[in-house]
N, CA, C and O of each residue as an XYZ file, in Angstrom:
724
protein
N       0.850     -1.160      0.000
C       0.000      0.000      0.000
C       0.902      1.231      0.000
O       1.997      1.130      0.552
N       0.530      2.435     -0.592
C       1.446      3.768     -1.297
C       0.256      4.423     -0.339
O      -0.957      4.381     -0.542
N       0.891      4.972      0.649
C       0.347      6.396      0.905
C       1.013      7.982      0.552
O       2.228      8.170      0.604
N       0.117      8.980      0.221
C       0.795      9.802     -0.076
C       0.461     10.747      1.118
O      -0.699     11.139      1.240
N       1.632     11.214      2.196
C       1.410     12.229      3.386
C       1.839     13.681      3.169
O       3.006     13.796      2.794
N       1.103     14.887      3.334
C       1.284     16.194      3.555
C       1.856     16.833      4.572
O       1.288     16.944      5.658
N       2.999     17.303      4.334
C       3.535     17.869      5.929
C       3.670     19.226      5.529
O       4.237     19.518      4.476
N       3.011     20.385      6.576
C       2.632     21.962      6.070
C       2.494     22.072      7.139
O       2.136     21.159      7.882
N       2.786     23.410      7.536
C       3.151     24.225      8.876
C       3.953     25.490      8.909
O       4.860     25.339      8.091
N       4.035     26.619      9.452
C       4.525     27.846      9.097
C       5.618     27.544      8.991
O       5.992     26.372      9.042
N       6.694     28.948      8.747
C       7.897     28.903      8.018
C       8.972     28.629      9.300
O       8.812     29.326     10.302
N       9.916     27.764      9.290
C      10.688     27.479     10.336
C      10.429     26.916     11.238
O      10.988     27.095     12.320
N       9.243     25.844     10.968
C       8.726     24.729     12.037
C       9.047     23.576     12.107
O       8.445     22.839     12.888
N      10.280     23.004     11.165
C      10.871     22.173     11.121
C      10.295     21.054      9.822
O      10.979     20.072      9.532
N       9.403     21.253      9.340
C       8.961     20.323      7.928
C      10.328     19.504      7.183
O      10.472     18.281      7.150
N      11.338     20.609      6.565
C      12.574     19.801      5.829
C      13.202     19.044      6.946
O      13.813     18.026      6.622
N      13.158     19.368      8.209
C      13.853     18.422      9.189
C      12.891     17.131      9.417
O      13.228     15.999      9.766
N      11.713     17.586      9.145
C      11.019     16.103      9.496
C      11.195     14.916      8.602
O      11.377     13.729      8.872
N      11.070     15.695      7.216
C      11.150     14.495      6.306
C      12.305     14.026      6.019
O      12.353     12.952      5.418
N      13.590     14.756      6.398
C      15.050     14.489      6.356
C      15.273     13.169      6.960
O      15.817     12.219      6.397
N      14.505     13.209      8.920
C      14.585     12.345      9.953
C      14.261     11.337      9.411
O      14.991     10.421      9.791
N      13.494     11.003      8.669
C      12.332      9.777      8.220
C      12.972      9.386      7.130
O      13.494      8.283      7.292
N      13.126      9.811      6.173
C      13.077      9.559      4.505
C      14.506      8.214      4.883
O      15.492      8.255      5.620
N      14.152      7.541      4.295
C      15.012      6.282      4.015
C      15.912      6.314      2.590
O      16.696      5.387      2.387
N      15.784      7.351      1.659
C      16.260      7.702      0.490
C      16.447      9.293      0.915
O      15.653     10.062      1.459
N      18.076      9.525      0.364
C      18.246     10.964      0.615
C      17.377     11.814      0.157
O      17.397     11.906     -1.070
N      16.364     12.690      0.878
C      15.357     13.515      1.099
C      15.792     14.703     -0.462
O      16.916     15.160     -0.668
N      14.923     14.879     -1.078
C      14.678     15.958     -2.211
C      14.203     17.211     -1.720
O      13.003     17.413     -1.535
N      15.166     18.135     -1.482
C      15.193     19.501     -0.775
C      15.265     20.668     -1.572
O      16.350     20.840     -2.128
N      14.079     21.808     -1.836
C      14.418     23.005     -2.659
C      15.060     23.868     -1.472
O      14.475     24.940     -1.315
N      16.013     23.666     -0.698
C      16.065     24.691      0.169
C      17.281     25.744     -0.529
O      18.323     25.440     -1.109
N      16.793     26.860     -0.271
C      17.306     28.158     -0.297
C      18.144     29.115      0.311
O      17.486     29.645      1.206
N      19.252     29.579      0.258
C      19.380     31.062      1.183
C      18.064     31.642      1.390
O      17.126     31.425      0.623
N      18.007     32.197      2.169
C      17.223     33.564      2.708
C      18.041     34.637      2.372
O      19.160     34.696      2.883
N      17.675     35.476      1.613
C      18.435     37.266      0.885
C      17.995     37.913      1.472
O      16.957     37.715      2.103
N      18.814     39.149      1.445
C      18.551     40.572      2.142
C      16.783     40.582      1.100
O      15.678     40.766      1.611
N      16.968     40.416      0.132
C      15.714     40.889     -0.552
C      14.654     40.189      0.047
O      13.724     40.992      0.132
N      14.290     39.002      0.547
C      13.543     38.279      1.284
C      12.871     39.143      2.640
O      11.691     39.195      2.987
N      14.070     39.789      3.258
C      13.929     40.188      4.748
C      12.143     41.178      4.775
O      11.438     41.300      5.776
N      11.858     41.688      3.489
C      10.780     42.242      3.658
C       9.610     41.425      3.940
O       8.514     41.883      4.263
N       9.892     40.204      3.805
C       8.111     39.553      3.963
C       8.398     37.931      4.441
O       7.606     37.007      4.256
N       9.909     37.814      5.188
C      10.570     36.735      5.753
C      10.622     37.253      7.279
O      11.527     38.072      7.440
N      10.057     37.044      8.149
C      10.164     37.605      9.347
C      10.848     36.379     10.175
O      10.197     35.336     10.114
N      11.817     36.336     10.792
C      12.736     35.458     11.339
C      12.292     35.602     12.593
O      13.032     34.951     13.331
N      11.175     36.309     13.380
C      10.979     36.548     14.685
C      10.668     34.926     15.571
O       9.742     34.180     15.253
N      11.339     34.726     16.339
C      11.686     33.297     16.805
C      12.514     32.557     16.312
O      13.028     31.848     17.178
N      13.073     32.298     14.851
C      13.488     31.645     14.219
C      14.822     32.260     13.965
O      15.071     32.176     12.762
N      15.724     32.813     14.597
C      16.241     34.194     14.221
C      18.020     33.086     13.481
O      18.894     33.537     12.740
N      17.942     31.887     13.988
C      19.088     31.473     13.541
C      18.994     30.832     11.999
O      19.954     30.297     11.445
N      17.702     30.978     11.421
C      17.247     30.069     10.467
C      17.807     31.155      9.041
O      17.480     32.333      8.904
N      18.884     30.207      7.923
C      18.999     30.634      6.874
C      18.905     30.123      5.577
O      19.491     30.552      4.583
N      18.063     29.097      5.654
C      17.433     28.808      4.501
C      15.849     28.790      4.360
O      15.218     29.015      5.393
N      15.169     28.554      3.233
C      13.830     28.625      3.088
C      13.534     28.018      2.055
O      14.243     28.255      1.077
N      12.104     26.774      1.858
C      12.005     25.617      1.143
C      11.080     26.706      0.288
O      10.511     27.598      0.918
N      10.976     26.640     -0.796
C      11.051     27.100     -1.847
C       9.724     26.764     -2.739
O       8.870     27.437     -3.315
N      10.070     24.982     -2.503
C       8.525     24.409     -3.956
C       8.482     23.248     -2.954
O       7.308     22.970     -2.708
N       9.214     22.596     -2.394
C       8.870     21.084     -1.706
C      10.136     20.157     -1.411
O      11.157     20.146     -2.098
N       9.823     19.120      0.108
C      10.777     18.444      0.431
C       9.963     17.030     -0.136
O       8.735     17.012     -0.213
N      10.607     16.141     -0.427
C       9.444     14.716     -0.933
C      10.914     13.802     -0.355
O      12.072     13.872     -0.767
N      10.303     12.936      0.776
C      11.159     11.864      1.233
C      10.348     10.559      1.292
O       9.136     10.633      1.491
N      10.959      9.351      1.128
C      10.416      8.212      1.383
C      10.277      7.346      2.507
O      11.297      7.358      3.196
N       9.364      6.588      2.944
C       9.605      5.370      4.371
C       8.823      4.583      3.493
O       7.946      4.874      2.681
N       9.459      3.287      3.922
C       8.903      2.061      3.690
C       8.648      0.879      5.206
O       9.569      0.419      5.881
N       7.525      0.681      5.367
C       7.099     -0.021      6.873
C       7.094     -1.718      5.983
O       6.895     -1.905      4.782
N       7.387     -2.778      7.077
C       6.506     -3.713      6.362
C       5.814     -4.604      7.347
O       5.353     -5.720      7.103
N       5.797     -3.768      8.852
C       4.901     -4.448      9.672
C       3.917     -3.413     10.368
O       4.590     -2.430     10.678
N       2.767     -3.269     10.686
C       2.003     -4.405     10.646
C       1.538     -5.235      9.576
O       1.195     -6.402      9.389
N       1.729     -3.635      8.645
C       0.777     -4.266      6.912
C       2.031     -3.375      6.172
O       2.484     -2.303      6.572
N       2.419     -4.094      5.057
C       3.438     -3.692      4.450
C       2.950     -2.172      3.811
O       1.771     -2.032      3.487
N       3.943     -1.024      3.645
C       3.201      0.113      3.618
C       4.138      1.040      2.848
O       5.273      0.566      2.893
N       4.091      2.286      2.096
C       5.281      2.844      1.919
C       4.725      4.615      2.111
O       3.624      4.969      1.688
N       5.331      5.218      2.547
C       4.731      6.680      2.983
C       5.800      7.643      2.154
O       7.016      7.800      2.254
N       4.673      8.278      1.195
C       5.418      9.398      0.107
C       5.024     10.447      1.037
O       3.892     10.789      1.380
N       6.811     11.151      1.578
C       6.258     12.738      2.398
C       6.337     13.394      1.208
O       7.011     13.213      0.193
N       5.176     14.522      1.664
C       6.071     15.987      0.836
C       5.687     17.105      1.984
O       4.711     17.083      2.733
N       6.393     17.767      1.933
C       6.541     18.989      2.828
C       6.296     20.185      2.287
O       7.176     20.505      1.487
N       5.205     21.185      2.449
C       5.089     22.346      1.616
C       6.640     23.202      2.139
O       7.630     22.870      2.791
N       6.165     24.485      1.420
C       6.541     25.291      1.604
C       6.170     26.325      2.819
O       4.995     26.678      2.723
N       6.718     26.792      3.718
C       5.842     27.571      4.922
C       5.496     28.890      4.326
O       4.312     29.202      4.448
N       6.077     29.519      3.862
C       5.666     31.012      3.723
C       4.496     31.239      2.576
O       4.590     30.637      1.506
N       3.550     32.001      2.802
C       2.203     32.693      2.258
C       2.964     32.480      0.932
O       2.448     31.548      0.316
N       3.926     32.978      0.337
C       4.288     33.593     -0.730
C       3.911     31.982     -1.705
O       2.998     32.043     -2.529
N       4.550     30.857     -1.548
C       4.593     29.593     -1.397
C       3.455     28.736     -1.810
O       3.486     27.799     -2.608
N       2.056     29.379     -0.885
C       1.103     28.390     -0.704
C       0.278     27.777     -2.079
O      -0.421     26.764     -2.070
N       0.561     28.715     -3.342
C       0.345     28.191     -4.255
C       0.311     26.717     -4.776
O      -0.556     26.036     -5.323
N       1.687     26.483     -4.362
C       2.286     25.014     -4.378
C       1.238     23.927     -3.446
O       1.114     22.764     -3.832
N       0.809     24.216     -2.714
C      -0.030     23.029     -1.738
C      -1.466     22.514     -2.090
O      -2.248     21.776     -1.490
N      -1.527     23.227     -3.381
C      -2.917     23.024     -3.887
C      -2.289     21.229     -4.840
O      -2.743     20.096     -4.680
N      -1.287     21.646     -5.648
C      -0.883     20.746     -6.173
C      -0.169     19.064     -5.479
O      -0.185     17.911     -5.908
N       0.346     19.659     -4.355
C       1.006     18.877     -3.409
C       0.122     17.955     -2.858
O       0.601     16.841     -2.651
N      -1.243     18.162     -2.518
C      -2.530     18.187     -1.429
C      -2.851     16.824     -2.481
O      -3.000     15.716     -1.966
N      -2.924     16.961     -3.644
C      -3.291     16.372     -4.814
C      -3.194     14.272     -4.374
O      -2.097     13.721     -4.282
N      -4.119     13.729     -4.239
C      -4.030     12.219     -3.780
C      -3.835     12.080     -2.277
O      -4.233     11.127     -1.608
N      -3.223     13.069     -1.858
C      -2.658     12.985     -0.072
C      -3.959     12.198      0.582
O      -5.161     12.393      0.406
N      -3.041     10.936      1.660
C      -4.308     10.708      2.306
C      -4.706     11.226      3.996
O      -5.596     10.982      4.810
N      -3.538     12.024      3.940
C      -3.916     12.880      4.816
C      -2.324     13.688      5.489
O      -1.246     13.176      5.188
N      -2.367     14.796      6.278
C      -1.564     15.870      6.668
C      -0.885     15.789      8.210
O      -1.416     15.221      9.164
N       0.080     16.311      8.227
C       0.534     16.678      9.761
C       0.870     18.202      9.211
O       1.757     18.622      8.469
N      -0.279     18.876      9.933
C       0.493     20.067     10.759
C       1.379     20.171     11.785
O       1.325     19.695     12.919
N       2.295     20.925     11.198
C       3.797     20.708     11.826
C       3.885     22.548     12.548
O       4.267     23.564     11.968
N       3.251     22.346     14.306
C       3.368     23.522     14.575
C       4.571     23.879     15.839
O       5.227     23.101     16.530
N       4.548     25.023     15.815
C       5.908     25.421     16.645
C       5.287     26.462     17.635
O       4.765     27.501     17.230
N       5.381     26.089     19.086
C       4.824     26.760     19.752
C       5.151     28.464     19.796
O       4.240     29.287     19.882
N       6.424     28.793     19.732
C       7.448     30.097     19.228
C       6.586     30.895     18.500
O       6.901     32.085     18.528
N       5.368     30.559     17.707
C       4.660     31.019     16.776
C       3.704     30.611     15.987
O       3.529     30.792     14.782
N       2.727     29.696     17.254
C       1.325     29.152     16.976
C       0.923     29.698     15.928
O       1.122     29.003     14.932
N       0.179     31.177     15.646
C      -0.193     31.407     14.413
C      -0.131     31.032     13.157
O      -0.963     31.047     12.250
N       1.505     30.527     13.253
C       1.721     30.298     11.168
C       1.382     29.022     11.421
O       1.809     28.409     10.442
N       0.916     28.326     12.084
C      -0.206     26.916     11.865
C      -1.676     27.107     11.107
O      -2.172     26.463     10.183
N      -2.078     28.016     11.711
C      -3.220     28.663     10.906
C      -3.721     28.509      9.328
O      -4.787     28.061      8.905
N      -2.863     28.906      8.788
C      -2.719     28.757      7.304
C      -3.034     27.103      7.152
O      -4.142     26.644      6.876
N      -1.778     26.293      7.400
C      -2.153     24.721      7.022
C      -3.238     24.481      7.784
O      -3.761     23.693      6.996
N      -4.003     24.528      8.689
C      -4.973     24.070      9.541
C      -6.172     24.360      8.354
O      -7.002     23.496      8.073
N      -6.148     25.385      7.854
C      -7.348     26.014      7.421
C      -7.227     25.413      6.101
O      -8.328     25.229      5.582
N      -6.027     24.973      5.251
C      -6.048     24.295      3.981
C      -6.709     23.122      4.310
O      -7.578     22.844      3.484
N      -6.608     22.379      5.176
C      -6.873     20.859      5.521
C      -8.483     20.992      6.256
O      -9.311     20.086      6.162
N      -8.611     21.653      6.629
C      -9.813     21.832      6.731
C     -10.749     22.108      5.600
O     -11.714     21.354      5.470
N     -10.576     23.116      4.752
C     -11.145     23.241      3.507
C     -10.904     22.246      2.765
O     -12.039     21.816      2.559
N     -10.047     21.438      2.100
C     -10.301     20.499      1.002
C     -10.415     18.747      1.779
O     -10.289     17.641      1.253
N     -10.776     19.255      3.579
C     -11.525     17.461      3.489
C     -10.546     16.753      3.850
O     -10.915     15.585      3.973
N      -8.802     16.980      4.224
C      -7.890     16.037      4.265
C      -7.648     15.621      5.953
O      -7.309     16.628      6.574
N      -7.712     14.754      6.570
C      -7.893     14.469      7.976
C      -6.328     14.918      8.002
O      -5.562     15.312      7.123
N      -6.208     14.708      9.252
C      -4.930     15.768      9.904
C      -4.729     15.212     11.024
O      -5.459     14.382     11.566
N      -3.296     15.839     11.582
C      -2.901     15.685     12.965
C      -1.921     16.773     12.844
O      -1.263     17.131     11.867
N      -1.980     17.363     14.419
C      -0.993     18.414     15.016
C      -0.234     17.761     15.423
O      -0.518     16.851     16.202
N       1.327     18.094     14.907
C       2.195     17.993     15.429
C       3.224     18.423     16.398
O       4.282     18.098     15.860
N       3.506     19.008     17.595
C       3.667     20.129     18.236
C       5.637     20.026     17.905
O       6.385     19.424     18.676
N       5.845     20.334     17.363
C       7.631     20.361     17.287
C       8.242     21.180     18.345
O       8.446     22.370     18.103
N       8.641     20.556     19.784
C       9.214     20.941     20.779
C      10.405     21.358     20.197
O      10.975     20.450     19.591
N      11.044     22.583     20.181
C      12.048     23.136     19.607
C      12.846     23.562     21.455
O      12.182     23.850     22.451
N      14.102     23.480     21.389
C      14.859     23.147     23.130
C      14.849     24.628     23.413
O      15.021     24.870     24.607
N      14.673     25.845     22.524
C      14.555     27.108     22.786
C      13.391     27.421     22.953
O      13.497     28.569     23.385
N      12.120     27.141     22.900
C      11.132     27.548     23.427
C      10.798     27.816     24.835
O      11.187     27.080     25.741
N      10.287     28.562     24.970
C       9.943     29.140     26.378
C       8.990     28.284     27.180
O       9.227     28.248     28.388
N       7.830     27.502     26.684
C       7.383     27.098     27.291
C       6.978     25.578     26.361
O       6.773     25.650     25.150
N       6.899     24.205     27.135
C       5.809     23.432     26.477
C       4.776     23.121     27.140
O       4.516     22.678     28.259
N       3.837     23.679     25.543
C       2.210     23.525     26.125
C       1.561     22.106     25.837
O       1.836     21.446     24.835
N       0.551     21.653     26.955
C       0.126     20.407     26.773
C      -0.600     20.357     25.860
O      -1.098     21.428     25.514
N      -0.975     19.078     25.074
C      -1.867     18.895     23.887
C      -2.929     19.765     23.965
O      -3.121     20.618     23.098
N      -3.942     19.567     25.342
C      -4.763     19.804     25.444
C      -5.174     21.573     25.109
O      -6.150     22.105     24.580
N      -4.170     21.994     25.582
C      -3.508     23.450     25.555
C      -3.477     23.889     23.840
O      -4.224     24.656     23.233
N      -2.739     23.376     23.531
C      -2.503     23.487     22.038
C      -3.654     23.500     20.800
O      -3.835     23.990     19.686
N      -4.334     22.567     21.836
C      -6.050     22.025     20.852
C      -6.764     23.208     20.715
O      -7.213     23.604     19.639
N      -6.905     23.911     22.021
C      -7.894     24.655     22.494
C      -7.333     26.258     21.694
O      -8.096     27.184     21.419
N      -6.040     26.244     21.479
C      -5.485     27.635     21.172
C      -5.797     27.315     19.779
O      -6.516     28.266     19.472
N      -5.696     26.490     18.634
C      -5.931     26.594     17.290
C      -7.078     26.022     17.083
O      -7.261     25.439     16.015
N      -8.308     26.084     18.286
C      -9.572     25.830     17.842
C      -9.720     24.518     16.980
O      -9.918     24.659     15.774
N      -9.660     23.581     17.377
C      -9.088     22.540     16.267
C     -10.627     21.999     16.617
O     -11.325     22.527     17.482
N     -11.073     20.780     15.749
C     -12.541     20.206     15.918
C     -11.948     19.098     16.586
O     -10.783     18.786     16.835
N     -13.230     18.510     16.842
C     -12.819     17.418     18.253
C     -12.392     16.004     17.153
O     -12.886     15.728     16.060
N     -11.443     15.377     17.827
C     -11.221     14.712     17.336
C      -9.726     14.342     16.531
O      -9.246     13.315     16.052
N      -9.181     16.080     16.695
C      -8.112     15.615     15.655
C      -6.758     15.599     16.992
O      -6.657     16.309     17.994
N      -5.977     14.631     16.546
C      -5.217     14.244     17.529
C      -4.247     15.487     17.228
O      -4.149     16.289     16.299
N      -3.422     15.230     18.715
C      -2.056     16.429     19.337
C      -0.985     15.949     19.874
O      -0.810     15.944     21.092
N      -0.077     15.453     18.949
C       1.360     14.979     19.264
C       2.087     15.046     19.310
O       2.605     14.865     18.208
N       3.034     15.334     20.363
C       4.084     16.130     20.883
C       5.398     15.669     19.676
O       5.246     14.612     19.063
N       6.368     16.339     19.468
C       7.642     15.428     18.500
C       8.812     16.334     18.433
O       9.103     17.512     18.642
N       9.359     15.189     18.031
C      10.975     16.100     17.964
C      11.089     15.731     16.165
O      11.362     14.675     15.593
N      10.802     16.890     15.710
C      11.092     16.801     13.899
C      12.341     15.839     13.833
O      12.364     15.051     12.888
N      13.526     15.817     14.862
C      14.840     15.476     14.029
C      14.816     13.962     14.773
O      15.820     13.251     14.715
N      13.591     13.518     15.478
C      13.685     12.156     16.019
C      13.025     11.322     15.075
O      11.884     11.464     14.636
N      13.807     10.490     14.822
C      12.963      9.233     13.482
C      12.432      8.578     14.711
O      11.646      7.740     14.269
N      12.428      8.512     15.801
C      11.379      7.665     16.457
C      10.155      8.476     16.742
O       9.122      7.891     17.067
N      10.198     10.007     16.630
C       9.084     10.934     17.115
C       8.191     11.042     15.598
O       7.000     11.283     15.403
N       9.303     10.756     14.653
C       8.462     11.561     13.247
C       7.244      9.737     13.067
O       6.111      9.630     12.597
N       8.106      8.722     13.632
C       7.245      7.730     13.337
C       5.889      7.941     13.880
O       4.938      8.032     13.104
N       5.707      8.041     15.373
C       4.632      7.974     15.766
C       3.829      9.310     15.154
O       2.676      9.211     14.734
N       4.633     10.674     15.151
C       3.431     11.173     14.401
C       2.933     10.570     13.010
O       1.726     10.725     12.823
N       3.495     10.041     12.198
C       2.908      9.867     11.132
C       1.893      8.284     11.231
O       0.913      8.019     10.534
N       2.530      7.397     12.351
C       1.517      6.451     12.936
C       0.138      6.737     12.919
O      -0.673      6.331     12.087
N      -0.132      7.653     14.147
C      -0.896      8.467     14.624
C      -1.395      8.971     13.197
O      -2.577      8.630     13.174
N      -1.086      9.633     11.952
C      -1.994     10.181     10.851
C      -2.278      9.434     10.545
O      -3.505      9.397     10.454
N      -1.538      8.162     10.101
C      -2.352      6.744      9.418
C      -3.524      6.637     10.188
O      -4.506      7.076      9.589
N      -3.735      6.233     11.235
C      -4.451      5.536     12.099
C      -5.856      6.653     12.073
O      -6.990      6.235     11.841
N      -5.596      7.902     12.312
C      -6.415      9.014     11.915
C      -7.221      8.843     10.715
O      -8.294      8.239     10.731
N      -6.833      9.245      9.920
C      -6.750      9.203      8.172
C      -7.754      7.709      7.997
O      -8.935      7.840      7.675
N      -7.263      6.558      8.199
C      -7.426      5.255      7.545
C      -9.051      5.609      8.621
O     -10.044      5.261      7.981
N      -9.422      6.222     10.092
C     -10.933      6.115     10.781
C     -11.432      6.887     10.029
O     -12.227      6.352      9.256
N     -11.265      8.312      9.876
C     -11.704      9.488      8.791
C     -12.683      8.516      7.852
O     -13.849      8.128      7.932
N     -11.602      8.340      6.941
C     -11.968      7.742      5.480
C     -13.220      6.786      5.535
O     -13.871      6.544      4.519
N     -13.501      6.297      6.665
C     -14.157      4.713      6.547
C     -15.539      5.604      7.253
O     -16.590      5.015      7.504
């Protein structure tokens, strides 16, 4: 079985690191410098060490073969507004999404929350504990701040842990595959 998974979440929430962690085939990365010319509509506020920016898409592979043999096509949008063009196309077969949010700057979740909500694709929050954040908020916490509908799961992760990126994307299967039925 070929699943195809969506990973979208604001800019500097760790997406190219997630699918990096996971992908079993070296990960397909548009990443970018960030330019002085960028700085007008690239706001680094939280993110202030971050100097690249994904561009069109990260697409990495996993292959499971227990419980049920399985293979998971990531792709990772792009975070920034400028970008979102691309996720219409990306979204395309997906059988479903992780929002990939960063507490540093709950808001730029917003955007992917509201794509996946509009075109129907079941979902899961991913909370990417980043070691500079000021605080971690509990799921429950997290649910309630992006208004999420009942039901959609909240899972804590470390983007750069292949044991954290598993269970979130566990957790979307398992989501996704009740959704659907």
């Amino acid at each position: 079985m070929a699943l195809k998974i969506l990973i979208a979440g604001g800019f500097g929430a760790g997406k190219t690191t997630m699918v990096g962690a996971i992908s079993e085939i070296p990960p397909l990365s548009t990443e970018e410098r960030l330019t002085a010319a960028g700085a007008q509509v690239d706001s680094l506020t939280g993110v202030g060490g971050k100097t690249t920016t994904t561009v069109s898409l990260d697409f990495g592979r996993r292959t499971f073969t227990r419980p049920l043999p399985m293979t998971l096509f990531l792709f990772g949008t792009p975070g920034q507004g400028r970008f979102e063009f691309m996720w219409e196309e990306l979204a395309l077969g997906a059988v479903g999404g992780v929002v990939l949010a960063d507490t540093r700057r709950l808001p730029d979740a917003f955007p992917a929350l509201d794509f996946f909500e509009q075109h129907g694709v079941p979902f899961v929050v991913a909370v990417n504990q980043f070691d500079d954040a000021a605080y971690r908020y509990p799921g429950d916490a997290v649910s309630e701040a992006l208004d999420l509908p009942v039901g959609v799961p909240v899972v804590d992760c470390d983007a750069r842990d292949p044991h954290s990126v598993i269970t979130v994307l566990t957790t979307l299967v398992r989501h996704a595959l009740t959704a659907r039925t």
